[in-house]
N, C-alpha and C positions, 0 to 999 in steps of 0.2 A: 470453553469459555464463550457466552455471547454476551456481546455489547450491542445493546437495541436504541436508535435513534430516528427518530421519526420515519421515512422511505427506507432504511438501511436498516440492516443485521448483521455484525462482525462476527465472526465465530473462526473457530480452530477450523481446518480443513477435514471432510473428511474422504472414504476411499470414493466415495460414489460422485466427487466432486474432477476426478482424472478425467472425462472427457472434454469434460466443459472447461476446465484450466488451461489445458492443452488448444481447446477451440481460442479463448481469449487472448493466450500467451501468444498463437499465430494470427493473430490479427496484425496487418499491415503498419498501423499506427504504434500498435505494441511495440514491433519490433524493430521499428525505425527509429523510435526513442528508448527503447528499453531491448537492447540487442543483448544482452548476459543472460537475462530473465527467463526465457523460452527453452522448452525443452525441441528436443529435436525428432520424436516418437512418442506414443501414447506409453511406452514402458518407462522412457525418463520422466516425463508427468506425471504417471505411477511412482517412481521413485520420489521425487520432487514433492511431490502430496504424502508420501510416508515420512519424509525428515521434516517439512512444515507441520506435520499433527502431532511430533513429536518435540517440538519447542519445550523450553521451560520458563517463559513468561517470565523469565530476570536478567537473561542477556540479548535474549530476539524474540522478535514480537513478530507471526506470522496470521494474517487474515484473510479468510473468505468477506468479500464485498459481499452481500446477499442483499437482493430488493426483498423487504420486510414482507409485504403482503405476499409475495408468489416462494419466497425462500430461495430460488434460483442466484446462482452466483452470477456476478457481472462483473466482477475486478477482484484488485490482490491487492492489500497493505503489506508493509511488512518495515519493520524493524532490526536491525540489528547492530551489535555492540561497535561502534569506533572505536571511542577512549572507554575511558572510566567512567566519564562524566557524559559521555554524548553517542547519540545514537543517529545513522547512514538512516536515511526514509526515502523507500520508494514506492511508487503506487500505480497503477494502472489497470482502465475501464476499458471493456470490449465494445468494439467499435457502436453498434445499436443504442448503448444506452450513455454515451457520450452524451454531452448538453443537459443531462437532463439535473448540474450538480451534484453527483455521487460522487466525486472524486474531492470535491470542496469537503462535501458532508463527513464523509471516513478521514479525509486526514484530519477535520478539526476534530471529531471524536477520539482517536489515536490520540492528537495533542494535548487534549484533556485527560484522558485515562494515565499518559505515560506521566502527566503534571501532576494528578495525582495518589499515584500506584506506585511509581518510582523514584528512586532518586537520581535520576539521569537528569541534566539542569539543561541542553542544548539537544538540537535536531540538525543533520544538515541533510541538505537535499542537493544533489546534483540536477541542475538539470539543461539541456540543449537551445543553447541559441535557440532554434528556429521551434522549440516547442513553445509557441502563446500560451496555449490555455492552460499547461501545467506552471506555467510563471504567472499568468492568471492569480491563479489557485492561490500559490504561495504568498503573495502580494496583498491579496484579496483579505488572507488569512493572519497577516502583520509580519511574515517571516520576511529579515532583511536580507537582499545581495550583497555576497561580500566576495564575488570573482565574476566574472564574465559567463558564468556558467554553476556557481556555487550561490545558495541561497542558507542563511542559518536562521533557527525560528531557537529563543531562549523560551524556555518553558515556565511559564505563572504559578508558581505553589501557593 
């Protein structure tokens, strides 16, 4: 699957995508906000890249970020089932191409495809106090706070 949005290209993962997940996954900012997400060896990012390209795009939604023009990955969306009705959203950009809005860009595309492709009616996004620019993001994007550290975005059909 690729979803193409002006600077961005979401696509399924694929094998040749393992060193460069791995490179993002250990980046510093990654892992201080996003400490589950990371593989611990180029073989768990290996694995990790084999059950993400094996999604079925109706209970989890897994993405390669790619900058459009070079095809190079630069982050990860991903989706997956809560309830029935709502889906957990995480995301995260490898340190270099921070600032540059990709992480704005992919999740309102996600918001849109999931609003309408699915019938999933809610998003919640966990995300850390001390992360600004992913509460930014969210904020930016119309999704409400509803904890100290929870954000939920109802999805427009």
């Amino acid at each position: 699957m690729y979803i193409w949005s002006g600077k961005l290209m979401l696509r399924n993962f694929l094998v040749s995508d393992t060193e460069q997940f791995y490179s993002v996954a250990h980046d510093p900012g990654v892992k201080r906000y996003v400490p589950y997400c990371y593989p611990h060896t180029l073989d768990e990012a290996a694995e990790l890249i084999d059950n993400y390209s094996k999604v079925d795009f109706i209970n989890d939604f897994y993405f390669a970020i790619c900058n459009a023009e070079t095809k190079q990955m630069v982050g990860v969306i991903m989706a997956y089932r809560n309830s029935s009705l709502t889906l957990e959203v995480c995301a995260f950009i490898g340190e270099k191409w921070r600032g540059l809005g990709y992480c704005t860009e992919a999740t309102k595309v996600v918001m849109r495809y999931l609003a309408t492709s699915t019938n999933y009616t809610a998003l919640n996004f966990a995300v850390k106090r001390s992360n600004k620019a992913s509460r930014h993001v969210l904020e930016e994007l119309g999704a409400r706070q509803v904890g100290p550290e929870y954000y939920v975005y109802i999805l427009q059909k």
